[in-house]
N, C-alpha and C positions, 0 to 999 in steps of 0.2 A: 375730492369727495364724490364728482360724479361718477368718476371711474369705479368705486368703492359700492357705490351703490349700484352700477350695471354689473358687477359682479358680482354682490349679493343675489340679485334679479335672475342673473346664471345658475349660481348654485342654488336657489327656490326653484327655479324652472325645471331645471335639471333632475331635482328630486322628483318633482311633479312628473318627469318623463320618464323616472324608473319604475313609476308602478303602470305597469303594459294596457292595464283596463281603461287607462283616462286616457291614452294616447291619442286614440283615432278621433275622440271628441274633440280635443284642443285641436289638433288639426282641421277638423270639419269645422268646428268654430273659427279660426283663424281665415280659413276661405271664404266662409260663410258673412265674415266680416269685411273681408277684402271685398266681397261682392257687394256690397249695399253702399261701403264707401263711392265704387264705383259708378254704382247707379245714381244715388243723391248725386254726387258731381254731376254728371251728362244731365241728369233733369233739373236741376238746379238752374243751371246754367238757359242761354239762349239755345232753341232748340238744332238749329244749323250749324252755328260755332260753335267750337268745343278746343280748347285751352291745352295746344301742343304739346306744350311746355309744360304743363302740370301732370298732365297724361305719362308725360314719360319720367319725369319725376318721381308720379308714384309708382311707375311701372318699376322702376329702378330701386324704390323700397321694399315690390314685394318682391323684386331677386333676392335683395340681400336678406329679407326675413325668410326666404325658403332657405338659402344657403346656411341662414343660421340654424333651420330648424333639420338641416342635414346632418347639421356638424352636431346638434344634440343628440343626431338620430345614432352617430358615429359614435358619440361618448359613450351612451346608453349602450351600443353592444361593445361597447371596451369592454364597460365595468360588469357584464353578464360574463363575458370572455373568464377577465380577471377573478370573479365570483366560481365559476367554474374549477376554473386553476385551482384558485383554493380549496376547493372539494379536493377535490384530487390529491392535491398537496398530503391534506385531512388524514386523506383514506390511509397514501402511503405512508405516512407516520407512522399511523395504528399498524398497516403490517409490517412495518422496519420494527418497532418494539415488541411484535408478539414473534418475531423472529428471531429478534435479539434474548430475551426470554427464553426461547428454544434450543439456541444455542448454549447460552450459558447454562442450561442445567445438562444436557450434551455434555459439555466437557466437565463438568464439575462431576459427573457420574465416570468419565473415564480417567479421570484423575484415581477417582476412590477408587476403579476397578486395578489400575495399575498399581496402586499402592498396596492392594491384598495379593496380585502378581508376586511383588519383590518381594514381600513377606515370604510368600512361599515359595518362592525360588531362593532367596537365602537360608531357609530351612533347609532345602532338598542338598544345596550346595554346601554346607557345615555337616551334613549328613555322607556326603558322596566324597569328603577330602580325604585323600590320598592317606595313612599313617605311615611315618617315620620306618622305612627300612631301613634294617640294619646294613644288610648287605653294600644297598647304595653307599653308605656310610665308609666302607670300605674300599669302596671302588676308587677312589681318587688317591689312594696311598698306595694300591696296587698298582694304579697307570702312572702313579710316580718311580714304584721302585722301574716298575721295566724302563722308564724313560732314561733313568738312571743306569740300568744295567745297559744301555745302549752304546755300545763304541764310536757309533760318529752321527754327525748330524749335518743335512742335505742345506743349506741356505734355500728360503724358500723368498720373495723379492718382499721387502720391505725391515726382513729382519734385521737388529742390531746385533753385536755379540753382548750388549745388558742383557737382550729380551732373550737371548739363548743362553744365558748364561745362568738365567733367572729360570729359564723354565727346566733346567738338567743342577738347580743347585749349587752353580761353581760360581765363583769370582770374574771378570774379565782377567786379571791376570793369570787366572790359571788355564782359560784357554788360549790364551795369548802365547804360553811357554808351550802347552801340549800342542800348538802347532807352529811351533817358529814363526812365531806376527811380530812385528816390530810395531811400538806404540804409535806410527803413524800409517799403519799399514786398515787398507779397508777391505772389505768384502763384500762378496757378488753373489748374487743367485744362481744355484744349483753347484754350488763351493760344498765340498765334505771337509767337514770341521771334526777334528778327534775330540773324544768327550773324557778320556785319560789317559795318564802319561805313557809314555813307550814303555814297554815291560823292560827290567833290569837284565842284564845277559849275564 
């Protein structure tokens, strides 16, 4: 319980030490107190003797009541420190969310601007496509007949006789016959392959 109640005694005191106006009084009180104890004692007393041992006794109280009233003096600029902090803290709040604020109407505006971009650039793109040539149309059955009117074909590296056989129309067996392959016979890059049979004599 005593312990309980010197710590009440702290945090009363303590409070007492955060408001800056009463400070210097309690401390001028406190010396002012120190001093009269001291004087009563010496004159109390026999005037020549004077009690060593009590002397340093109380001298030894008022170190550790100065040390304590350091260590109040210490607390008091923590909690101004930490009081501060907090401001601080405060402010940058308020400008982290009026920034934050800022930003997001920032992007919500470039969203909307983009979003009437691609409007209009899929107008201009549906507007700018290409229509259906006929010509084009024709061009791939022209590049077949000549591929086809073609008499031989170069092996170029990776080809098979499927993939030439596929892209000139014929069978594998019938290039096979129009140039003497035998079914396990392979071929090579830059081989001329015949694309029809030997003419009849």
């Amino acid at each position: 319980m005593a312990d309980l109640d010197q710590v009440g005694y702290y945090e009363r005191f303590s409070e007492l030490l955060r408001n800056k106006s009463i400070v210097p009084f309690i401390i001028g009180g406190l010396g002012l107190v120190a001093l009269v104890v001291m004087f009563v004692i010496i004159l109390s007393g026999p005037k020549n003797i004077v009690d060593l041992e009590y002397l340093q006794s109380l001298e030894s109280r008022m170190q550790q009541l100065e040390k304590k009233l350091a260590t109040i003096g210490i607390m008091d600029q923590t909690i101004e420190r930490l009081g501060n902090q907090e401001q601080n803290l405060d402010r940058l709040d308020k400008k982290t969310g009026r920034f934050e604020s800022t930003v997001t109407t920032q992007i919500d505006q470039i969203i909307k601007e983009l979003g009437v971009l691609h409007q209009k650039t899929s107008h201009i793109s549906t507007a700018a496509a290409p229509q259906p040539n006929t010509a084009d149309k024709k061009q791939p059955v022209a590049s077949k007949k000549a591929e086809s009117a073609a008499q031989f074909h170069q092996v170029q590296p990776g080809e098979t006789l499927y993939r030439i056989s596929r892209r000139y129309g014929l069978s594998i067996e019938q290039l096979r016959a129009y140039n003497d392959l035998a079914a396990n016979a392979a071929i090579y890059p830059g081989q001329k392959l015949k694309l029809s049979p030997k003419p009849k004599q």
